[in-house]
C-alpha positions as a Markdown table, in Angstrom:
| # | Residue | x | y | z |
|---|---|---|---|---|
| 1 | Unk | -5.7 | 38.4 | -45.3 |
| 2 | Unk | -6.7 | 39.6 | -41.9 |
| 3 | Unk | -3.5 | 40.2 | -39.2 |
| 4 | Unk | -3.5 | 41.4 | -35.6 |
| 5 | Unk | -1.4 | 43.8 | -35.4 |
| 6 | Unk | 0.1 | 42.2 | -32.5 |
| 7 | Unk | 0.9 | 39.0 | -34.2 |
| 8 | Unk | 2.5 | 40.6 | -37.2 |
| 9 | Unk | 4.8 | 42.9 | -35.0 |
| 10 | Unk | 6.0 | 39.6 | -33.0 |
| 11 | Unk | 6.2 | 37.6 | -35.7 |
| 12 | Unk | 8.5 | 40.2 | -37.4 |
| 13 | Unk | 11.2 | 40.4 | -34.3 |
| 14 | Unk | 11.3 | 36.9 | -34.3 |
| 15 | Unk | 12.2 | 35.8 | -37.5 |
| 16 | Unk | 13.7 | 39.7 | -38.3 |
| 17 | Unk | 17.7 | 40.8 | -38.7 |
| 18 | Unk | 18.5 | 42.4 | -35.9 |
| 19 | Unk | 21.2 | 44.5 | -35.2 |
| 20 | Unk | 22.8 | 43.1 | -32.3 |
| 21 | Unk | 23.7 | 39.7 | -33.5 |
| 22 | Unk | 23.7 | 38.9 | -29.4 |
| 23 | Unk | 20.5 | 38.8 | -29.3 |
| 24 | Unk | 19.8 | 36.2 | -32.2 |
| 25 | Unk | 22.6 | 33.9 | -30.3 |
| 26 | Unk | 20.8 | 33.7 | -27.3 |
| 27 | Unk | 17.5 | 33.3 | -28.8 |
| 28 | Unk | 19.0 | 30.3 | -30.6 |
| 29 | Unk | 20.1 | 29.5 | -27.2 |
| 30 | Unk | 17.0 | 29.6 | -25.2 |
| 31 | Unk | 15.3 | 27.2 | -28.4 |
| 32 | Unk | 18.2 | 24.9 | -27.8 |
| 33 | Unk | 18.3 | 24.7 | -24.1 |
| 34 | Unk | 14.1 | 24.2 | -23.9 |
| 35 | Unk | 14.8 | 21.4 | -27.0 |
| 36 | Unk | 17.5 | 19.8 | -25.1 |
| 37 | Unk | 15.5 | 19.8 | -21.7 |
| 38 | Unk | 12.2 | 18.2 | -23.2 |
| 39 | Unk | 14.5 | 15.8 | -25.1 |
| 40 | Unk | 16.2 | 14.5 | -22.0 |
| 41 | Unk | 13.2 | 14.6 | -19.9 |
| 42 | Unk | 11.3 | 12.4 | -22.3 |
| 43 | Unk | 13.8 | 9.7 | -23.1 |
| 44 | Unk | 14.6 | 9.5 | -19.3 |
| 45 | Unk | 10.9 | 9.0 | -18.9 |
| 46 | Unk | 10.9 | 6.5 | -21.0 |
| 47 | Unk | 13.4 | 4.6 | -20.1 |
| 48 | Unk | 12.4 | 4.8 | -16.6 |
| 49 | Unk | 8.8 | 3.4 | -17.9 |
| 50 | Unk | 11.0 | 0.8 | -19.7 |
| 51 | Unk | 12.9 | -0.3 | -16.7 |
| 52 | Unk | 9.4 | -0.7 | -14.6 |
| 53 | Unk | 7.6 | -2.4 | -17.4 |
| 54 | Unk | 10.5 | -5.4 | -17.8 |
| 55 | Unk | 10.8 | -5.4 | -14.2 |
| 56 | Unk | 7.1 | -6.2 | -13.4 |
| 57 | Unk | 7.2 | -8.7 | -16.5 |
| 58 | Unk | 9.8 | -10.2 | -15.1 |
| 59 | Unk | 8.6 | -10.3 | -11.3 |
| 60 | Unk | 4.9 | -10.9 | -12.5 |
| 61 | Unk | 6.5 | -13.7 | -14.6 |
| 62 | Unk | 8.0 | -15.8 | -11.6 |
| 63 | Unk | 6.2 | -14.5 | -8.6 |
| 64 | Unk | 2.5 | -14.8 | -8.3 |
| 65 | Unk | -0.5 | -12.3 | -9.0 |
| 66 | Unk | -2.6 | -13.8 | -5.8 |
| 67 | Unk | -0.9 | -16.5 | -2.8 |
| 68 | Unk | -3.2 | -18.1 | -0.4 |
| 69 | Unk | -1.8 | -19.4 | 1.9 |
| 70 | Unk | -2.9 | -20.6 | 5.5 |
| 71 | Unk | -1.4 | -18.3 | 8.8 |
| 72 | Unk | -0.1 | -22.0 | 10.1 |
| 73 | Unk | 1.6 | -25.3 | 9.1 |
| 74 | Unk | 0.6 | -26.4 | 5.5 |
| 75 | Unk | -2.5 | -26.5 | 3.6 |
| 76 | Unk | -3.7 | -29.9 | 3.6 |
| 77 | Unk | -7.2 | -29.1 | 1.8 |
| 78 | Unk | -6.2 | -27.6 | -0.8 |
| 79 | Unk | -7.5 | -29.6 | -3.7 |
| 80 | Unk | -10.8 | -28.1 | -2.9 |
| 81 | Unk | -9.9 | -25.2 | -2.2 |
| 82 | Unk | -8.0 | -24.9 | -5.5 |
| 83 | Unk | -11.9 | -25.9 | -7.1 |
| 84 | Unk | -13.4 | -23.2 | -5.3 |
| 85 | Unk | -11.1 | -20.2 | -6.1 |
| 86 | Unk | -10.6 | -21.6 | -9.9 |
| 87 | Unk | -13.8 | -20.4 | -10.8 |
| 88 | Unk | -13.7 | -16.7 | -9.5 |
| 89 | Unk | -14.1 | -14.2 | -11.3 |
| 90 | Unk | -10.8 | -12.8 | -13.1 |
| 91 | Unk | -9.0 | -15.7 | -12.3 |
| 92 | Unk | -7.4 | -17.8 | -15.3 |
| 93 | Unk | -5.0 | -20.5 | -13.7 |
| 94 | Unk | -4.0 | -22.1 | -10.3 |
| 95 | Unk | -1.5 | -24.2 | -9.5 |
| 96 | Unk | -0.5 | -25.3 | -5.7 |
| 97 | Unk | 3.3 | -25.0 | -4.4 |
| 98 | Unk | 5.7 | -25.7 | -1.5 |
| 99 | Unk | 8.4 | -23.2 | -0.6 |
| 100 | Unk | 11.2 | -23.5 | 1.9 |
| 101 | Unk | 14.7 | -22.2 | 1.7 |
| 102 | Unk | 17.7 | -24.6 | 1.8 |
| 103 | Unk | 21.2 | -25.0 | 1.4 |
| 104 | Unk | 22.6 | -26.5 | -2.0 |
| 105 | Unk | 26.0 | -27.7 | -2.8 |
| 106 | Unk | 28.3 | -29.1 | -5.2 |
| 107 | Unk | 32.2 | -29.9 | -4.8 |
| 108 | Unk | 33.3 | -27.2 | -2.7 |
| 109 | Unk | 30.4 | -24.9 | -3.6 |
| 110 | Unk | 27.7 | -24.0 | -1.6 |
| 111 | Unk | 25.1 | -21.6 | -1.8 |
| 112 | Unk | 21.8 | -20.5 | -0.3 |
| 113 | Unk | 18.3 | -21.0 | -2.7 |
| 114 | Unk | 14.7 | -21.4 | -2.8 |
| 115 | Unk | 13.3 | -24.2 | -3.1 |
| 116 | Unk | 10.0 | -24.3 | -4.9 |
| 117 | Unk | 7.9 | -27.4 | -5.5 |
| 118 | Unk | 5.8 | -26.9 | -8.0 |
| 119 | Unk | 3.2 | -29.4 | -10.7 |
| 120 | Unk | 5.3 | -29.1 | -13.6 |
| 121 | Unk | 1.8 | -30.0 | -15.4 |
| 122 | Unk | 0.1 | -26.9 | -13.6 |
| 123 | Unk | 3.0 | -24.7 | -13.5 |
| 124 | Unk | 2.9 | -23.0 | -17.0 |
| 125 | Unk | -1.0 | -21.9 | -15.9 |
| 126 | Unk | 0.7 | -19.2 | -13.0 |
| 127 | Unk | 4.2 | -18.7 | -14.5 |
| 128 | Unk | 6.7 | -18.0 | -17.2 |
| 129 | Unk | 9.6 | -19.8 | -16.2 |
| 130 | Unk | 8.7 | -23.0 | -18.5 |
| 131 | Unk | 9.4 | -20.3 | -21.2 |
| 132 | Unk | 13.3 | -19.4 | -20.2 |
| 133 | Unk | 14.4 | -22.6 | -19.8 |
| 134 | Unk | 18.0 | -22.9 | -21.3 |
| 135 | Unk | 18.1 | -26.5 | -21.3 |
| 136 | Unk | 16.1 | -29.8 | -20.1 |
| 137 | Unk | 12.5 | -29.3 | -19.2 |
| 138 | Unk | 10.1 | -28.6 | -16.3 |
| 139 | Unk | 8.2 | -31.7 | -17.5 |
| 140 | Unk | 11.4 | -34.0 | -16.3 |
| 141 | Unk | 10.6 | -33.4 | -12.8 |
| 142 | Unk | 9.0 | -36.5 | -12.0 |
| 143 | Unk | 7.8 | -37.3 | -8.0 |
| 144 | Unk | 10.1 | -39.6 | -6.9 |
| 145 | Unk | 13.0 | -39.6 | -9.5 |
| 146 | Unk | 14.1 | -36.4 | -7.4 |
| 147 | Unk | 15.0 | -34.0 | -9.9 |
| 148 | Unk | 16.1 | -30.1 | -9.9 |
| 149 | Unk | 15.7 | -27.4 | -11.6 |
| 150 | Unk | 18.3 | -24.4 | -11.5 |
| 151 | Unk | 18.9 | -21.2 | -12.4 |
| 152 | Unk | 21.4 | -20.1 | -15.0 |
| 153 | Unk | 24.2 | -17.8 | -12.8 |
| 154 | Unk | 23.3 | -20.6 | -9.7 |
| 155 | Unk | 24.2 | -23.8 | -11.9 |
| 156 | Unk | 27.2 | -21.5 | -13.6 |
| 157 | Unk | 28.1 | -21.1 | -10.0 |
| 158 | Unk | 28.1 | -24.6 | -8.5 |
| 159 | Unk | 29.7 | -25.8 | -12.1 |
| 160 | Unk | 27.0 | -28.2 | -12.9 |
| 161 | Unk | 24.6 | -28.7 | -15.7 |
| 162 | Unk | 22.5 | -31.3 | -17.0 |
| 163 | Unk | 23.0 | -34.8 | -15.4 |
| 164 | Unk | 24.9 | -33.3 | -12.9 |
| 165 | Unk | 24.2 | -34.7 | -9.0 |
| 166 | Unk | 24.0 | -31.5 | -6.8 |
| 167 | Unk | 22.8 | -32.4 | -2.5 |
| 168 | Unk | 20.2 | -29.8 | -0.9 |
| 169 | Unk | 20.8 | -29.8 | 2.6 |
| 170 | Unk | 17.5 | -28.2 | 4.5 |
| 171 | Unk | 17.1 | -26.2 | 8.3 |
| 172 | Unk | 15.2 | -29.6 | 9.4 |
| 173 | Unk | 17.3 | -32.0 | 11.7 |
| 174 | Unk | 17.5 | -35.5 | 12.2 |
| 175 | Unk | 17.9 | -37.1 | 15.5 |
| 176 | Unk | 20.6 | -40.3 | 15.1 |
| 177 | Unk | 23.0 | -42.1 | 17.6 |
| 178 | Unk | 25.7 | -40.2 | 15.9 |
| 179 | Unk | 24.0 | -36.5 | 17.1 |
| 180 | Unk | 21.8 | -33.8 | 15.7 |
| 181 | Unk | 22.5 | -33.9 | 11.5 |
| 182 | Unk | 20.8 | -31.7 | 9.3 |
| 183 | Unk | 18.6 | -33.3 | 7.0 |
| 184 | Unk | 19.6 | -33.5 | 2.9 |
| 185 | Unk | 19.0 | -35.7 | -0.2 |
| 186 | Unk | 21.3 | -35.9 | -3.4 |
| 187 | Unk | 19.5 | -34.5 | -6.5 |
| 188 | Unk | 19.5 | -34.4 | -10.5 |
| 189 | Unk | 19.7 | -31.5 | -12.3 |
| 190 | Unk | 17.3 | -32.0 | -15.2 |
| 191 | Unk | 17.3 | -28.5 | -16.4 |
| 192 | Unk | 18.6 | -24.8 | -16.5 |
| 193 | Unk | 16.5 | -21.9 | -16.8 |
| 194 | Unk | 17.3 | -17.9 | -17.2 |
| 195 | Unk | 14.4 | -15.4 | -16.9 |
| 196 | Unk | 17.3 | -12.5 | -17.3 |
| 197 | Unk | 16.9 | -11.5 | -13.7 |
| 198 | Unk | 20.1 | -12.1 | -11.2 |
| 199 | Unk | 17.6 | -11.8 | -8.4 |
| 200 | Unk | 16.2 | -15.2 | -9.5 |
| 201 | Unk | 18.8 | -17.0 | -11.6 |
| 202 | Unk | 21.3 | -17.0 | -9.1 |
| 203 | Unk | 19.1 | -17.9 | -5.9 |
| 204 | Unk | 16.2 | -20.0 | -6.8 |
| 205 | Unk | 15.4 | -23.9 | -8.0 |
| 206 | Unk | 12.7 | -26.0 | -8.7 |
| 207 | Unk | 12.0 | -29.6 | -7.6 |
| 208 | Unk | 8.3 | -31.5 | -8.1 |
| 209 | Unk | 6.2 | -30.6 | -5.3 |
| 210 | Unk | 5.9 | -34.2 | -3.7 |
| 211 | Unk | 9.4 | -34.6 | -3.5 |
| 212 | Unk | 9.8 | -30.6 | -2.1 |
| 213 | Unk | 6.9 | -31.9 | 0.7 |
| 214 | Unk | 8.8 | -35.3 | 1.5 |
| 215 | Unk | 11.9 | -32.7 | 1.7 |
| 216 | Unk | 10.6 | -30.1 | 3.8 |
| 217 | Unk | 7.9 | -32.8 | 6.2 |
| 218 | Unk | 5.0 | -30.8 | 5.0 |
| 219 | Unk | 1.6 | -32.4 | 5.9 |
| 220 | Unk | 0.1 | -30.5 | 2.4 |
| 221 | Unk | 1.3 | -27.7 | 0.7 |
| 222 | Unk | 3.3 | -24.1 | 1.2 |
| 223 | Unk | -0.1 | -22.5 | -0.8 |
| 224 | Unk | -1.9 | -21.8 | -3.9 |
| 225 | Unk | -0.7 | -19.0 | -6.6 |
| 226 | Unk | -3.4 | -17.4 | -8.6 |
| 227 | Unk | -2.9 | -15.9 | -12.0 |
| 228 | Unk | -5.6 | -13.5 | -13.2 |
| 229 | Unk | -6.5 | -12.4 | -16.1 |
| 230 | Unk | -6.2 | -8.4 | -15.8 |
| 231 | Unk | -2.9 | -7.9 | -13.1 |
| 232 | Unk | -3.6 | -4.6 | -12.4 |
| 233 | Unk | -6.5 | -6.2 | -10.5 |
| 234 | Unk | -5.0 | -8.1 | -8.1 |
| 235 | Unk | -5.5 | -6.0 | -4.9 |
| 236 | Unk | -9.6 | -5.9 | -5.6 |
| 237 | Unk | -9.4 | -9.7 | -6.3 |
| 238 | Unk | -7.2 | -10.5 | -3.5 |
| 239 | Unk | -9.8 | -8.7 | -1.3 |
| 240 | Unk | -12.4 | -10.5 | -2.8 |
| 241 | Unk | -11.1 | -13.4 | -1.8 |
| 242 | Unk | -10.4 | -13.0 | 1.4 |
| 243 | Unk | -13.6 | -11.7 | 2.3 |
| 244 | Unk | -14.8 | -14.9 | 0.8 |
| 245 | Unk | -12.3 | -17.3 | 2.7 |
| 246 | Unk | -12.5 | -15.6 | 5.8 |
| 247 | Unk | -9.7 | -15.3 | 8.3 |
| 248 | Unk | -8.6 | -19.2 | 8.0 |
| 249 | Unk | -6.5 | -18.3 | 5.0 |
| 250 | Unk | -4.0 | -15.4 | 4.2 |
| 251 | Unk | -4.9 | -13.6 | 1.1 |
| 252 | Unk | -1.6 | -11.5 | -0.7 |
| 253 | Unk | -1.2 | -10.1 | -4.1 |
| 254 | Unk | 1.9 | -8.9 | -6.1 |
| 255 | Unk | 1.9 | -5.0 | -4.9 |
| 256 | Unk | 2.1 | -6.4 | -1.0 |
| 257 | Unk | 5.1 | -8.5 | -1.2 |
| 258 | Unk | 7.0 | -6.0 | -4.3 |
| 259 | Unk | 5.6 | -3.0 | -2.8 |
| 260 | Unk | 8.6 | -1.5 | -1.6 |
| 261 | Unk | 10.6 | -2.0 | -4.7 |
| 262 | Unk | 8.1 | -0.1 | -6.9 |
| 263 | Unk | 7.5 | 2.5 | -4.8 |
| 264 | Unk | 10.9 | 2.9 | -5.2 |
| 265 | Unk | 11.1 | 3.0 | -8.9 |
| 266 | Unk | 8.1 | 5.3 | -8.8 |
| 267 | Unk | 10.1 | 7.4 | -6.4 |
| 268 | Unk | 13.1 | 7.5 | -8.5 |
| 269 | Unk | 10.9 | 8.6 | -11.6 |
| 270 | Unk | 9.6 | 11.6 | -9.4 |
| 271 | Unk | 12.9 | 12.9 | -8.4 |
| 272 | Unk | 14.7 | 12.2 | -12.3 |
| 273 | Unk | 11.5 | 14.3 | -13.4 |
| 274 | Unk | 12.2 | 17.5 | -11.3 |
| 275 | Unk | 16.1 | 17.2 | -11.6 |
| 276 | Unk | 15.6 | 17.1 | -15.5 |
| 277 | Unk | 12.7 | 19.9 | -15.7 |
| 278 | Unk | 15.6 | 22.4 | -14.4 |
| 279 | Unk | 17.2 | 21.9 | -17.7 |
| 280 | Unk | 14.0 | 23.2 | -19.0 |
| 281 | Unk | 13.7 | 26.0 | -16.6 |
| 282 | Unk | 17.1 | 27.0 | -17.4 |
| 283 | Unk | 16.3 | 27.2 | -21.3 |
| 284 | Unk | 13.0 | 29.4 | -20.4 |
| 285 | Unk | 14.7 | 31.4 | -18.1 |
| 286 | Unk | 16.9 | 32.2 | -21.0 |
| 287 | Unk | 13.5 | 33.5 | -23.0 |
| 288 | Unk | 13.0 | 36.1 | -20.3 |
| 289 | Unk | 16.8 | 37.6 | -20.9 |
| 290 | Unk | 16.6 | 37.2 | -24.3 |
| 291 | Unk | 13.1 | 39.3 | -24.5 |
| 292 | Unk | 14.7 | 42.0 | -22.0 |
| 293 | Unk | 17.8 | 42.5 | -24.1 |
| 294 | Unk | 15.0 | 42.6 | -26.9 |
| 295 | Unk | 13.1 | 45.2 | -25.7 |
| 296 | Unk | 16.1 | 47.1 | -24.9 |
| 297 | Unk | 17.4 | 47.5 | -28.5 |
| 298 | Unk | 13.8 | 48.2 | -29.5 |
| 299 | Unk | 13.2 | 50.9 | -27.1 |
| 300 | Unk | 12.5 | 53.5 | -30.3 |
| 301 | Unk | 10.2 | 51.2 | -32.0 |
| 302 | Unk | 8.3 | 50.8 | -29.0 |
| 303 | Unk | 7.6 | 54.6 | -28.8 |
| 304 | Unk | 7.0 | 54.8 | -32.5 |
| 305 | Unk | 4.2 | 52.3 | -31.7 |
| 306 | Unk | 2.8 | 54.0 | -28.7 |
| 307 | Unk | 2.8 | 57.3 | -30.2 |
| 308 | Unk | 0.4 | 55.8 | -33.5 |
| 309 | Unk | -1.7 | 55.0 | -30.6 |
| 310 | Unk | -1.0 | 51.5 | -29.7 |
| 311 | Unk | -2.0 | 50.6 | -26.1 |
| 312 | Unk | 0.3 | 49.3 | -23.3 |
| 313 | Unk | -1.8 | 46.4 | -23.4 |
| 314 | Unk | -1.2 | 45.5 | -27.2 |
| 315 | Unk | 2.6 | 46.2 | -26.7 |
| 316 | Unk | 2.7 | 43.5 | -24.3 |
| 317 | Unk | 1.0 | 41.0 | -26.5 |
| 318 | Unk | 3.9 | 41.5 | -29.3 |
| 319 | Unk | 6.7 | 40.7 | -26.8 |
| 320 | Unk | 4.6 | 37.7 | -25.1 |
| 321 | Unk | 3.8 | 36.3 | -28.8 |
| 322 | Unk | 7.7 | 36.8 | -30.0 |
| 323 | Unk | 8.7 | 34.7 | -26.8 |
| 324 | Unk | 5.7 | 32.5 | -27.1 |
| 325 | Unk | 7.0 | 31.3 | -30.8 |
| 326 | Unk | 10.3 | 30.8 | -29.0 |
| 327 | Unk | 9.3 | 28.4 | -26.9 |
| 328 | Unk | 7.0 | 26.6 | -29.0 |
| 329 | Unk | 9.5 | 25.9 | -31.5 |
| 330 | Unk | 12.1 | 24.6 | -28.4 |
| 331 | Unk | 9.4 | 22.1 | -26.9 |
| 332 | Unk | 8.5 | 21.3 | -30.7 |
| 333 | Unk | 12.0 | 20.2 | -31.2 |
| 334 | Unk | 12.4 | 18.7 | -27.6 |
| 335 | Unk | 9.6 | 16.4 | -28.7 |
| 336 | Unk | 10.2 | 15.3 | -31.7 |
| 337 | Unk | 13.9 | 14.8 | -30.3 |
| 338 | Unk | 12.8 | 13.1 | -27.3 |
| 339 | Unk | 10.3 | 10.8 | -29.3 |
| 340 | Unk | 12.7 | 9.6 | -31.9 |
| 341 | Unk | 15.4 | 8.7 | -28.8 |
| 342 | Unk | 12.9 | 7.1 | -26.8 |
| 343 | Unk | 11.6 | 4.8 | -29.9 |
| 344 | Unk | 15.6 | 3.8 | -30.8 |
| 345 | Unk | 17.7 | 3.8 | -27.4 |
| 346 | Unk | 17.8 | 0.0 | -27.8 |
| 347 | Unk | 19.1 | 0.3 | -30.8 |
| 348 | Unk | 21.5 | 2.9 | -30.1 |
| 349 | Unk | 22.7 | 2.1 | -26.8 |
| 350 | Unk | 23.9 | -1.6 | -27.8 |
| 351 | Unk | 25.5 | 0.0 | -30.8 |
| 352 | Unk | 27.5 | 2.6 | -28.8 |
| 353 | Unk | 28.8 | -0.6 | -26.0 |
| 354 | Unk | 29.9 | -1.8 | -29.3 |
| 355 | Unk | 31.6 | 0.7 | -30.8 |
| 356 | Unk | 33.5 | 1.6 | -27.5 |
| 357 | Unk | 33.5 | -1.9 | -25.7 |
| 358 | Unk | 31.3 | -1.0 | -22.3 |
| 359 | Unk | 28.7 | -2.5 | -21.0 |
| 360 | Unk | 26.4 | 0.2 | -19.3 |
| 361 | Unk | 24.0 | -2.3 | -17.0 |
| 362 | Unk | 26.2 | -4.9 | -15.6 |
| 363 | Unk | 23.7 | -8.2 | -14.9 |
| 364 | Unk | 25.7 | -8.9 | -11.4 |
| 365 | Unk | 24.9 | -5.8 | -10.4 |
| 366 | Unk | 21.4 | -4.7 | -11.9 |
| 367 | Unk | 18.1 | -6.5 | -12.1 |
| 368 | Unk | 18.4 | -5.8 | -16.3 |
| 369 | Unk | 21.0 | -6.3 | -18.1 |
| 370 | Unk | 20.0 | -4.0 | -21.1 |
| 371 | Unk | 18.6 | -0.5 | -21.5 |
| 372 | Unk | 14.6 | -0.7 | -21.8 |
| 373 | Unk | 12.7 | 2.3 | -23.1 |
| 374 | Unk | 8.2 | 2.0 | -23.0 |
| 375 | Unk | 7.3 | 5.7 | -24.2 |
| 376 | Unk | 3.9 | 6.7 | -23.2 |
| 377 | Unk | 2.7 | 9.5 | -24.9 |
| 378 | Unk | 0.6 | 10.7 | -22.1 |
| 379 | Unk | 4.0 | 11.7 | -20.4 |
| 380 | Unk | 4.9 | 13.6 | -23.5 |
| 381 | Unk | 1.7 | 15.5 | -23.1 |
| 382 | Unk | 2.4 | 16.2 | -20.1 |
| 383 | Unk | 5.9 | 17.6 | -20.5 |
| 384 | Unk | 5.2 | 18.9 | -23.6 |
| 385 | Unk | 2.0 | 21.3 | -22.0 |
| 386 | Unk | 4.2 | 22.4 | -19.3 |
| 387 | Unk | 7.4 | 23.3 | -20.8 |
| 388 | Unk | 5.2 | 25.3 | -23.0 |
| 389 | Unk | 3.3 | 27.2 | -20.0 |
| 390 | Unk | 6.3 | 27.9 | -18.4 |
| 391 | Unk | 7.5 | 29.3 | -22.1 |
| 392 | Unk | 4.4 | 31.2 | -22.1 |
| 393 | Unk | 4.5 | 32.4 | -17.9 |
| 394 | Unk | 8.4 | 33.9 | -19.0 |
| 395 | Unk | 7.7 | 36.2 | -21.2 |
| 396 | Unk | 5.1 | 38.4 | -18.8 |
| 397 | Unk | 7.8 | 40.1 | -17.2 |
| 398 | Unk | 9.7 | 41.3 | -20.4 |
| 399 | Unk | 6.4 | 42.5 | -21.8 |
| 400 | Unk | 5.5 | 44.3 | -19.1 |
| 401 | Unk | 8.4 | 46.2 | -19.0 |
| 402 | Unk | 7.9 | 47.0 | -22.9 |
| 403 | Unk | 4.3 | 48.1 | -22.2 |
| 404 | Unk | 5.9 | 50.7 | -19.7 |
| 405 | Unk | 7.9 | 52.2 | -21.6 |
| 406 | Unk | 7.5 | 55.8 | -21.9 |
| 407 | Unk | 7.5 | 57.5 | -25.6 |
| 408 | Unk | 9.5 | 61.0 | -24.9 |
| 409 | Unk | 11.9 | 58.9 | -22.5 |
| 410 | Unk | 12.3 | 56.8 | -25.2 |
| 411 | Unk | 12.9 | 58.9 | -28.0 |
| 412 | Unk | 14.8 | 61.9 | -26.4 |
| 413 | Unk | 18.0 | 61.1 | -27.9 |
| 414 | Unk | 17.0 | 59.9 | -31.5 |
């Protein structure tokens, strides 16, 4: 079978005896260091896609893909609106809603929430919450009767629960003889719900929508929320509908009002990338002392070569194949490492706050309370291609030092 004589040399100095047992360490090294750099790098990755997947489930799951909403007072047409945006294209559900923030107490609690009336009938067509609900119902908010709906950590909070009588007080006043007295009403909780974000279970409740407009002295609604069928869309839909509406109405999607906290996370990713790719620079950088030491102790076989009449060219191709086989077999191992931690971290990471009774993500603290991990293998492409380039880019100047070396110099004291 047909070998270049290149690739037989290099393949011989790699998997060779050598002398200087040194040398074979910090090969072993520089495999290890790329292997544990690609390793990290992915599962951090991962995790970090992880985190922004639940995170946008979890937003996109109580906030809406597309608000309209008029730039003044309430929206008092907006049963025909709601007709006329239902059948636009990409759009699967609408439901209308009234927002205001208020005070809610119970005992000697008190504690600042928003106050969404929704159409419990409607409500499961824009959002998820129907889904977490912990106990009671969003069907038992019936106009009138004026029920309330609370999050989890907010009714832990005010120590109430189901059949409990909680009093919203809102900003709205109420002139009497006795002075200026804020306005409030005494409510029924009818049900608890946890979507497994603080942000929401401790600040937010849900009343019908007739009682939230009596509540807040709406003439109307707060707006309409869209949900659309692909979410990625929403900013070309949004527009869409805007430039249909006109300038009566104010058009918003989900990457307007969350903007800043994904660009955040997509910030965060950038920076954890480039801090972790210095672990793999660190194991390549290792390749190009490892090669140097390498062609040190081969000095004499190097001038054997040349003096058979191989060129400085081809000499240079042995060294770049020997540390090319290095670092294909670190990012081989990085990847294989990275992709089995990746598809088990939430298996492992609840097992280790087991075993040594932690808990790593703190729900009072962080939006998620456990370690997610979504691995995308066009990430492990990525980091895969270029810890092997840089493998590749490290082992020029080695070789080029082995292609200069000079036969007589090299042999004079053999």
């Amino acid at each position: 079978m047909f070998h270049p004589l290149e690739l037989f040399v290099g393949l011989r100095y790699t998997r060779a005896k050598r002398r200087n047992h040194f040398i074979s360490f910090i090969t072993l090294i520089s495999m290890l260091g790329i292997a544990l750099g690609v390793t990290a790098l992915i599962t951090v990755l991962s995790v970090m896609n992880g985190f922004e997947r639940e995170l946008q489930q979890r937003i996109l799951g109580m906030a809406s893909d597309v608000t309209i909403s008029p730039f003044e007072g309430g929206l008092r047409d907006w049963a025909s609106l709601e007709k006329r945006v239902a059948g636009a294209p990409g759009v699967t559900g609408v439901a209308p809603y009234v927002q205001g923030e208020a005070m809610v107490t119970a005992g000697r609690a008190v504690s600042g929430v928003l106050l969404q009336g929704i159409v419990p009938a409607q409500q499961g067509q824009v959002s998820d919450v129907g889904s977490h609900m912990v106990s009671g119902h969003l069907s038992a908010l019936k106009p009138g009767q004026f029920g309330i709906v609370l999050g989890r950590d907010l009714a832990a909070y005010l120590g109430v629960g189901p059949g409990d009588h909680v009093t919203v007080i809102t900003p709205d006043t109420t002139v009497t003889p006795a002075g200026i007295l804020p306005r409030f009403r005494r409510f029924t909780v009818v049900g608890v719900f946890s979507v497994g974000m603080y942000q929401y279970d401790r600040s937010m409740a849900f009343i019908d929508m007739q009682d939230a407009s009596r509540l807040f002295r709406l003439n109307g609604v707060t707006g309409l929320r869209l949900k659309l069928q692909h979410v990625m869309a929403a900013p070309q839909v949004a527009a869409s509908l805007s430039r249909q509406l006109g300038s009566k109405y104010w058009v918003s999607d989900w990457t307007q009002e969350n903007a800043n906290f994904f660009h955040a996370v997509k910030t965060e990713k950038t920076v954890m990338f480039v801090i972790l790719f210095l672990i793999v620079a660190v194991g390549v950088f290792n390749i190009v002392s490892t090669l140097v030491m390498v062609v040190t102790d081969k000095q004499s076989d190097i001038a054997i070569l040349r003096t058979l009449g191989l060129s400085p060219g081809r000499v240079m191709r042995i060294f770049m194949i020997q540390g090319t086989i290095i670092g294909f077999i670190g990012v081989l191992i990085g990847i294989l490492g990275g992709v089995m931690l990746s598809l088990n971290v939430e298996t492992i990471v609840p097992a280790i706050e087991k075993l040594f009774h932690v808990q790593f993500l703190s729900p009072k603290v962080y939006y998620i309370s456990q370690l997610p991990s979504h691995l995308e293998w066009r990430d492990v492409l990525h980091i895969g291609v270029i810890a092997f380039v840089l493998s590749i880019l490290a082992t020029i100047y080695p070789a080029w030092r082995a292609a200069r070396t000079q036969p007589a110099e090299a042999l004079r004291y053999d």
